[in-house]
DSSP file (Angstrom, degrees, kcal/mol; ACC not computed):
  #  RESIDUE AA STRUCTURE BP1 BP2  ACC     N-H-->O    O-->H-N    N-H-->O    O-->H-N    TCO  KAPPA ALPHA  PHI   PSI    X-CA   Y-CA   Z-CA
    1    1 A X              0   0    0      0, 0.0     2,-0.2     0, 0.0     3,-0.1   0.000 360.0 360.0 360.0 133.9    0.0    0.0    0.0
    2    2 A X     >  -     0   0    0      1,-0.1     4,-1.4    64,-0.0     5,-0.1  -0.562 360.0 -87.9-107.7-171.0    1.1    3.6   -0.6
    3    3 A X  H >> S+     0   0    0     -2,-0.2     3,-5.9     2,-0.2     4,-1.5   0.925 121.9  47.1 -38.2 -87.3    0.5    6.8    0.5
    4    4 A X  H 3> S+     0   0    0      1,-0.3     4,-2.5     2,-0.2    -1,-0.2   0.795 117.4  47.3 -31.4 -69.3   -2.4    7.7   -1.9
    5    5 A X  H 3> S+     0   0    0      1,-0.3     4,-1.8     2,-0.2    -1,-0.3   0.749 103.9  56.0 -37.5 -37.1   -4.1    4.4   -1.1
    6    6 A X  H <X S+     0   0    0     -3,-5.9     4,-2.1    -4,-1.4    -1,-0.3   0.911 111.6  45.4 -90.9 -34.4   -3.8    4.5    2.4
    7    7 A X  H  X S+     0   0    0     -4,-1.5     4,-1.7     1,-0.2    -1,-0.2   0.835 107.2  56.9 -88.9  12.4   -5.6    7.8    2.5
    8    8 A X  H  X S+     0   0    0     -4,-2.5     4,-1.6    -5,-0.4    -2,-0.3   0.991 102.1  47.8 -54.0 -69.5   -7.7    6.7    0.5
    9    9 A X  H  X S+     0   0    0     -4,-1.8     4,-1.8     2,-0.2     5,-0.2   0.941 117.8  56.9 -64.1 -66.3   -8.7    3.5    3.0
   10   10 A X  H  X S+     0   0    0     -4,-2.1     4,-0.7    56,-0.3    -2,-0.2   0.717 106.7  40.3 -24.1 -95.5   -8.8    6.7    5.5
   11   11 A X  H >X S+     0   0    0     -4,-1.7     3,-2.9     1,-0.3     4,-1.5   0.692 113.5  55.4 -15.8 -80.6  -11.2    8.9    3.8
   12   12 A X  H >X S+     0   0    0     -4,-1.6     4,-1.9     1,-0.3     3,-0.8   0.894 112.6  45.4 -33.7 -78.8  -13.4    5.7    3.0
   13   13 A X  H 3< S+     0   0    0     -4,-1.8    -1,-0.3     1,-0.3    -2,-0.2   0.744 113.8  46.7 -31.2 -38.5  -13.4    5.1    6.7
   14   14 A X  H XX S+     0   0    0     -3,-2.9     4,-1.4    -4,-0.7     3,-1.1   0.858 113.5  49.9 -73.4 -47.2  -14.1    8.8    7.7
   15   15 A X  H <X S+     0   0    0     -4,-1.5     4,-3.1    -3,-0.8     3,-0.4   0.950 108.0  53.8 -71.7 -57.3  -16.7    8.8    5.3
   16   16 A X  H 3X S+     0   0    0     -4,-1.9     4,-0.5     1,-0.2    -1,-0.3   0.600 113.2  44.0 -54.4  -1.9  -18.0    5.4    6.9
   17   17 A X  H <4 S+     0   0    0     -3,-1.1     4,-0.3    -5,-0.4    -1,-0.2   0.730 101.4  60.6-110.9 -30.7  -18.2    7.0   10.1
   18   18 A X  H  X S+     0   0    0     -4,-1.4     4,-1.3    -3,-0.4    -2,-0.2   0.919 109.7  50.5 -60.6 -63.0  -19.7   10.3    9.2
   19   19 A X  H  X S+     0   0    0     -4,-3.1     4,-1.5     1,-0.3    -2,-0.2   0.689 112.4  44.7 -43.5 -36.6  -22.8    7.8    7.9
   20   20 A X  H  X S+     0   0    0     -4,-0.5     4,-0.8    -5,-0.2    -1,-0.3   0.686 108.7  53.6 -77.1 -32.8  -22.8    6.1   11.1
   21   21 A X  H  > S+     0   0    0     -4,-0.3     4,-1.3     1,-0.2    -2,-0.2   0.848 108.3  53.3 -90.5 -29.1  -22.7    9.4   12.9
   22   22 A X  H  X S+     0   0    0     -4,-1.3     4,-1.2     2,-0.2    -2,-0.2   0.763 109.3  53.0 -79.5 -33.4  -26.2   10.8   10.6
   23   23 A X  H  < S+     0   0    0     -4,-1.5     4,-0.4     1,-0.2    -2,-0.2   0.608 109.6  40.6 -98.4  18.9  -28.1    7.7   11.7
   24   24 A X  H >X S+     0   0    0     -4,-0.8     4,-2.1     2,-0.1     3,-0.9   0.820 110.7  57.2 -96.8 -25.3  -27.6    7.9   15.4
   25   25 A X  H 3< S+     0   0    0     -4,-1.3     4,-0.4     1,-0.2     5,-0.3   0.992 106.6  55.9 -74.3 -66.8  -28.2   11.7   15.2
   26   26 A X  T 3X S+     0   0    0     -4,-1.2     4,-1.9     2,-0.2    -1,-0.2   0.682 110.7  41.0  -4.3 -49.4  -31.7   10.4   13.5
   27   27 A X  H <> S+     0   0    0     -3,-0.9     4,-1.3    -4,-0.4     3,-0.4   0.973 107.4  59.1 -73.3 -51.7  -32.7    8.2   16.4
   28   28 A X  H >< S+     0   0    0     -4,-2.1     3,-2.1     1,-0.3    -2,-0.2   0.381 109.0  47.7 -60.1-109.9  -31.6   10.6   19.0
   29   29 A X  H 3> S+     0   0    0     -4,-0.4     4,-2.0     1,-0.4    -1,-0.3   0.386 118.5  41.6 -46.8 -41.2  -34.2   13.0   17.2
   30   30 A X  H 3< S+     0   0    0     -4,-1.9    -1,-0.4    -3,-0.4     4,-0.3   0.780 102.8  58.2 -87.3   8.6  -36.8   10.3   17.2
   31   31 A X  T XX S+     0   0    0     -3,-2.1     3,-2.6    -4,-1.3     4,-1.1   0.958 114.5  46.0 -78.0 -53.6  -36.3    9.1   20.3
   32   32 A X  H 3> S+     0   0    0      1,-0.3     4,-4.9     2,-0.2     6,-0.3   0.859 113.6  46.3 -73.2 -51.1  -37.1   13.2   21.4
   33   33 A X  H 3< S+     0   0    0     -4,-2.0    -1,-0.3     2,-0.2     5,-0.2   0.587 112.9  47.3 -67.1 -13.9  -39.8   13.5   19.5
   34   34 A X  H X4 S+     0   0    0     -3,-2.6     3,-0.9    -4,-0.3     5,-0.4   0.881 114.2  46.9 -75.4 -49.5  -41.1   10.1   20.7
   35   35 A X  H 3< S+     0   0    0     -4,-1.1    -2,-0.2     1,-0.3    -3,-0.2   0.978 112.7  58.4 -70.6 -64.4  -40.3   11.2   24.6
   36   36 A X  T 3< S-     0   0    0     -4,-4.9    -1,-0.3     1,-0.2    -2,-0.2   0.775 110.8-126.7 -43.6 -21.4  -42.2   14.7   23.2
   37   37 A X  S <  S+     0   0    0     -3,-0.9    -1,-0.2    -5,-0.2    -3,-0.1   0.287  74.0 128.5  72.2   8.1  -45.1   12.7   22.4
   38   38 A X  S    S+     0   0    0     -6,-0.3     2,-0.2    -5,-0.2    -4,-0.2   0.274  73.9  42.1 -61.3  16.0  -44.9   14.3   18.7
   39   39 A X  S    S-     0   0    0     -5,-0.4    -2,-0.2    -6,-0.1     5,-0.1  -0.777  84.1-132.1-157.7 118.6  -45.0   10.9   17.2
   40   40 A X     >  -     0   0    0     -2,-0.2     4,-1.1    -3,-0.1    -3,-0.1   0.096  39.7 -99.3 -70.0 177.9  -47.3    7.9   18.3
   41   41 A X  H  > S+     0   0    0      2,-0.2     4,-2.0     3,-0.2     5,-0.3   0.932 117.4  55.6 -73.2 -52.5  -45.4    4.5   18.7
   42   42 A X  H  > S+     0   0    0      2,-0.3     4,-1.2     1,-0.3    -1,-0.1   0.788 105.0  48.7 -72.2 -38.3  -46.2    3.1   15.8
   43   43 A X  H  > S+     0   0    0      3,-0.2     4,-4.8     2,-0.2    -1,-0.3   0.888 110.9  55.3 -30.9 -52.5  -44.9    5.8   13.6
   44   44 A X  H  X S+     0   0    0     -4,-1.1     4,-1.4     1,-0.2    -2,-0.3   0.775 105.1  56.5 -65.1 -25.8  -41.7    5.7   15.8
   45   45 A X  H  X S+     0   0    0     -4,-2.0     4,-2.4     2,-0.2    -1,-0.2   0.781 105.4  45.6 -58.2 -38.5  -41.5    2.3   15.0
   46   46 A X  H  X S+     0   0    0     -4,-1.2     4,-1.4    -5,-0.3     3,-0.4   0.971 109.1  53.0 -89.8 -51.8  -41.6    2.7   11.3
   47   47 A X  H  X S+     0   0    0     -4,-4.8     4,-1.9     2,-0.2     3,-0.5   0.965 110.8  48.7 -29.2 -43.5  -39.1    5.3   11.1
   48   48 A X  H  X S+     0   0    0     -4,-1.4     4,-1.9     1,-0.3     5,-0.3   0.981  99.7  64.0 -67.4 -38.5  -36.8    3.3   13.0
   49   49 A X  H  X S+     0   0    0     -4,-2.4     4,-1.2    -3,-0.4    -1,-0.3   0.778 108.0  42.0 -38.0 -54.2  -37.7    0.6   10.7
   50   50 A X  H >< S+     0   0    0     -4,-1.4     3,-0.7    -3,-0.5    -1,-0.2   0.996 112.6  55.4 -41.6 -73.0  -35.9    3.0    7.6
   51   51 A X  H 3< S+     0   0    0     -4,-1.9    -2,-0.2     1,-0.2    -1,-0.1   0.727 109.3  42.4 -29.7 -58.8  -33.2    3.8    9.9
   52   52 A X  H 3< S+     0   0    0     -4,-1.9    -1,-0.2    -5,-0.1    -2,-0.2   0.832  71.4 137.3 -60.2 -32.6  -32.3   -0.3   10.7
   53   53 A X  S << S-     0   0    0     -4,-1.2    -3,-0.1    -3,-0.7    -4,-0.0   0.408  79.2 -36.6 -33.0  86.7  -32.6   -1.4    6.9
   54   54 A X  S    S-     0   0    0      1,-0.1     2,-0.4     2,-0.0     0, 0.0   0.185  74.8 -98.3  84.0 161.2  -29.3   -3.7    7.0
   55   55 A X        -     0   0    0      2,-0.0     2,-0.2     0, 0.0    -1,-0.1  -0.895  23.4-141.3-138.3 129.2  -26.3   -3.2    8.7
   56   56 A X        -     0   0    0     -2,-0.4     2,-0.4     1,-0.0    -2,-0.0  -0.435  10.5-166.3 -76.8 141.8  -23.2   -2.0    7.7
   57   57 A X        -     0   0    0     -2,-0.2     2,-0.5     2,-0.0    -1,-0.0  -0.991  14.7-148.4-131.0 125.7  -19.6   -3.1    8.6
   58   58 A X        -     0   0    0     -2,-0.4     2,-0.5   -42,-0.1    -2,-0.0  -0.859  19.7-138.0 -88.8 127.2  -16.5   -1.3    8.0
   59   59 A X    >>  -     0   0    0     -2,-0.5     3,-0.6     1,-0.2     4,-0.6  -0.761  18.0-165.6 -83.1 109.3  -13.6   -4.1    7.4
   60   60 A X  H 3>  +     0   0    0     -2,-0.5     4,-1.8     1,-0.2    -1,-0.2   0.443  60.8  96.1 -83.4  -8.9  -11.1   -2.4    9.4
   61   61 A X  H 34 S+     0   0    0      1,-0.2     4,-0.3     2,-0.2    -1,-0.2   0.804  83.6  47.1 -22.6 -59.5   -8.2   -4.5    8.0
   62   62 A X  H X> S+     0   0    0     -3,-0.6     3,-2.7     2,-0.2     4,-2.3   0.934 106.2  63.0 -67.3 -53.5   -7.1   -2.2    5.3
   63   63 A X  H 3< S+     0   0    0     -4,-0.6    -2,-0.2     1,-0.3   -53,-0.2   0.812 101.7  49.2 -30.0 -62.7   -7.2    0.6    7.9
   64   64 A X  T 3X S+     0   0    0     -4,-1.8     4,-1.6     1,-0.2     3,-0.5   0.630 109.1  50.5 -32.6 -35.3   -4.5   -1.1   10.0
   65   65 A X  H <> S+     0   0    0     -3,-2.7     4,-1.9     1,-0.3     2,-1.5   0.953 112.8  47.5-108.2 -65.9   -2.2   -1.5    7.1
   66   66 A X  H  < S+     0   0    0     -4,-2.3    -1,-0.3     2,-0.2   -56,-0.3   0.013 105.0  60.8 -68.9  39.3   -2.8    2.6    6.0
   67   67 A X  H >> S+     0   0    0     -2,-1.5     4,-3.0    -3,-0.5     3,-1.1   0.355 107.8  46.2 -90.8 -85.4   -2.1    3.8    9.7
   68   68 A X  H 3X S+     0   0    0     -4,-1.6     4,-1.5     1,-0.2    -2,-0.2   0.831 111.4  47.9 -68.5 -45.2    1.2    2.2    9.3
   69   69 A X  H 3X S+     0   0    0     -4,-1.9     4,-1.5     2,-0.2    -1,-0.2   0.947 118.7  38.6 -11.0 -62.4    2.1    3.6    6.1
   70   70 A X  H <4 S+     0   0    0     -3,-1.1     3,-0.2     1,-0.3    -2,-0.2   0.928 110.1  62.6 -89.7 -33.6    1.2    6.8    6.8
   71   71 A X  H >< S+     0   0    0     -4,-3.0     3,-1.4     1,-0.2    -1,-0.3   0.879  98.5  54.5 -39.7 -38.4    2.5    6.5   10.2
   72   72 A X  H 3< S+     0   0    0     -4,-1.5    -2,-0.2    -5,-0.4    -1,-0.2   0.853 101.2  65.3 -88.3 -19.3    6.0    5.9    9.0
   73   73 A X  T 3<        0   0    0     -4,-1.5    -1,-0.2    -3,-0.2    -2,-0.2   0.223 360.0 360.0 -48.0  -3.6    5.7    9.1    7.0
   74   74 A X    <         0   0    0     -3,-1.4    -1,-0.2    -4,-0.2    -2,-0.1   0.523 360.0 360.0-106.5 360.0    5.5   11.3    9.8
């Protein structure tokens, strides 16, 4: 791996994390809105129901490998 790749496999990660970081900011607002009582259960249920659709895993493998690359550049 070189440079450019490995911040590449960065970015990708940051990116993955950013996504991760818009759907919990999503529950937390329906969970409030739930707690507010501005949404019945069963609504809140089906939003969350959007929210879950599959679950994503970032293979943190590559990461490891561009850390130390670009670690030994510094």
């Amino acid at each position: 791996m070189n440079i450019e790749e490995a911040k590449a496999e960065c970015l990708r990660w940051l990116s993955h994390l950013g996504v991760q970081r818009a759907r919990s900011e999503e529950m937390q607002r329906l969970a409030a809105r739930r707690r507010e009582g501005t949404i019945d259960a069963h609504d809140a249920k089906r939003e969350l129901a959007k929210l879950d659709r599959g679950v994503t895993v970032y293979d943190g493998a590559k990461l490891e490998q561009a850390v130390k690359v670009l670690l030994k550049h510094v």
